[in-house]
N, C-alpha and C positions, 0 to 999 in steps of 0.2 A: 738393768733398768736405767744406770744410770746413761748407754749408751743410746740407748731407746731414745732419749732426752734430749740428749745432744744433738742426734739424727735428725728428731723432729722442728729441732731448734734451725737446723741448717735450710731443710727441705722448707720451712715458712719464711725465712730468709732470704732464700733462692725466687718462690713461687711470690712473695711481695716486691721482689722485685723487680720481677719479669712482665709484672700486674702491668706496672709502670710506663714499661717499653712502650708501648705502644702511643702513650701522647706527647714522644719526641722523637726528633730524628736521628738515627745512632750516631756516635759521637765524631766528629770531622766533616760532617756534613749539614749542609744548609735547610735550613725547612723551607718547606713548596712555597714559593708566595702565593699571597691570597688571591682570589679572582677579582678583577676588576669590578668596580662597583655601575651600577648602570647610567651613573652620567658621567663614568669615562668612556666606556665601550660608546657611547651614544656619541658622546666629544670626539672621539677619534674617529668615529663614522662622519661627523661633520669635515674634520679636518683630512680626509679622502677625497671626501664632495668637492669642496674646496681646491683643491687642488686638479682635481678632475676639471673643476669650470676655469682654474686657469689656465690648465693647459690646451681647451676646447672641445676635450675629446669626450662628449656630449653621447656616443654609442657607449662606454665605460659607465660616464652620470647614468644612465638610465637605473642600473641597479640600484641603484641610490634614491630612487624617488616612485613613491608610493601609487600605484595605479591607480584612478583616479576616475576613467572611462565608464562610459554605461554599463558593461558587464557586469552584473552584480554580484554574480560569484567572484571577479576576482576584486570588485573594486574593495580599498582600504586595506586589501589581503594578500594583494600580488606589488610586483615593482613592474615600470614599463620596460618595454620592450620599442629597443630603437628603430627595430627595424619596420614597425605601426606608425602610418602617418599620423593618425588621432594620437597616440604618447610618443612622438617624436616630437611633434606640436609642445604637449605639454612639458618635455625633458628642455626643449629651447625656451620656453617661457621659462622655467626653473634657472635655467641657466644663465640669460639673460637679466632676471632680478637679482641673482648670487651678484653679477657684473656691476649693477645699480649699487645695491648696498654696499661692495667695497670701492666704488669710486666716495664714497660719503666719506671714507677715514678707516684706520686698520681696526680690524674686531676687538672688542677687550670684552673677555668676558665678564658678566654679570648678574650669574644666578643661576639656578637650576628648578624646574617643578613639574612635577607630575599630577596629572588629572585626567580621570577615568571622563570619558564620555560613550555613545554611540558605539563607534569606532575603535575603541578600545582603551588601553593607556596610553595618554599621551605624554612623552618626556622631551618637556620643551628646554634647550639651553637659552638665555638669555645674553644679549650681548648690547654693547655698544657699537655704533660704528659713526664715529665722529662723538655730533649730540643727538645724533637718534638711536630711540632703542632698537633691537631686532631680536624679533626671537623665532628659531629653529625649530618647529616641530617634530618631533619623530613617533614612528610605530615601529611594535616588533612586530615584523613583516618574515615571513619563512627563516625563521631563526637568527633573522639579525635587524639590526635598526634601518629605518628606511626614515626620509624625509617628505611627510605629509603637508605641511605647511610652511611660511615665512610669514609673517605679521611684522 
């Protein structure tokens, strides 16, 4: 009996243990880092764009900014496409205001908000550029952030 005892003493020792394992990562190793929260993935989609429009390359931008055109199946729901004179149009007018706004002074961020409309969620980043504000619009567009607006 008394082994019996022991046995069982061991086996819920073991089995409380092993419960465990699994909300840490075994030992010498790092836990997963978290996923990015949606106004970084959004911010670093901005800072892509950004850099896209300084370097010019305006067939690149295009994925980057939310279709816009009369098609109503794609519009709010697609990004354009450069090689369409109608959203080539609208990627150099995007393009062009990015140019505007950072002649005003370097971006400083200032803020983050989301708000459902129409069109879906909107996750606007807020910024500075100079003393004017500017804020970024974005949509999740075929599974990443697309830039719908500039105000």
């Amino acid at each position: 009996m008394v082994k019996r005892t022991r046995l069982a003493a061991i086996v819920i020792g073991v089995l409380g243990t092993c419960l465990g394992c699994g909300d840490r990562p075994p030992p010498g190793t790092a836990a997963p880092a978290p996923a990015p929260s949606m106004e970084d993935a959004v911010r670093a989609r901005l800072t892509e764009l950004l850099a896209l429009a300084e370097k010019g390359d305006a067939a690149a931008a295009a994925g980057y900014v939310v279709y816009r055109g009369p098609d109503e199946a794609r519009k709010w729901k697609d990004v354009c496409d450069y090689t369409k004179d109608p959203e080539k149009t609208q990627v150099d007018s995007v393009l062009r205001r990015i140019a505007e706004i950072r002649k005003a002074g370097p971006l400083v961020p200032d803020g983050f908000e989301r708000k459902t409309e129409g069109e879906g969620e909107w996750l606007a980043l807020k910024y500075k550029a100079g003393d004017k504000p500017v804020l970024f619009a974005f949509l999740a567009v075929k599974g990443t952030y697309a830039l719908g607006d500039i105000d």
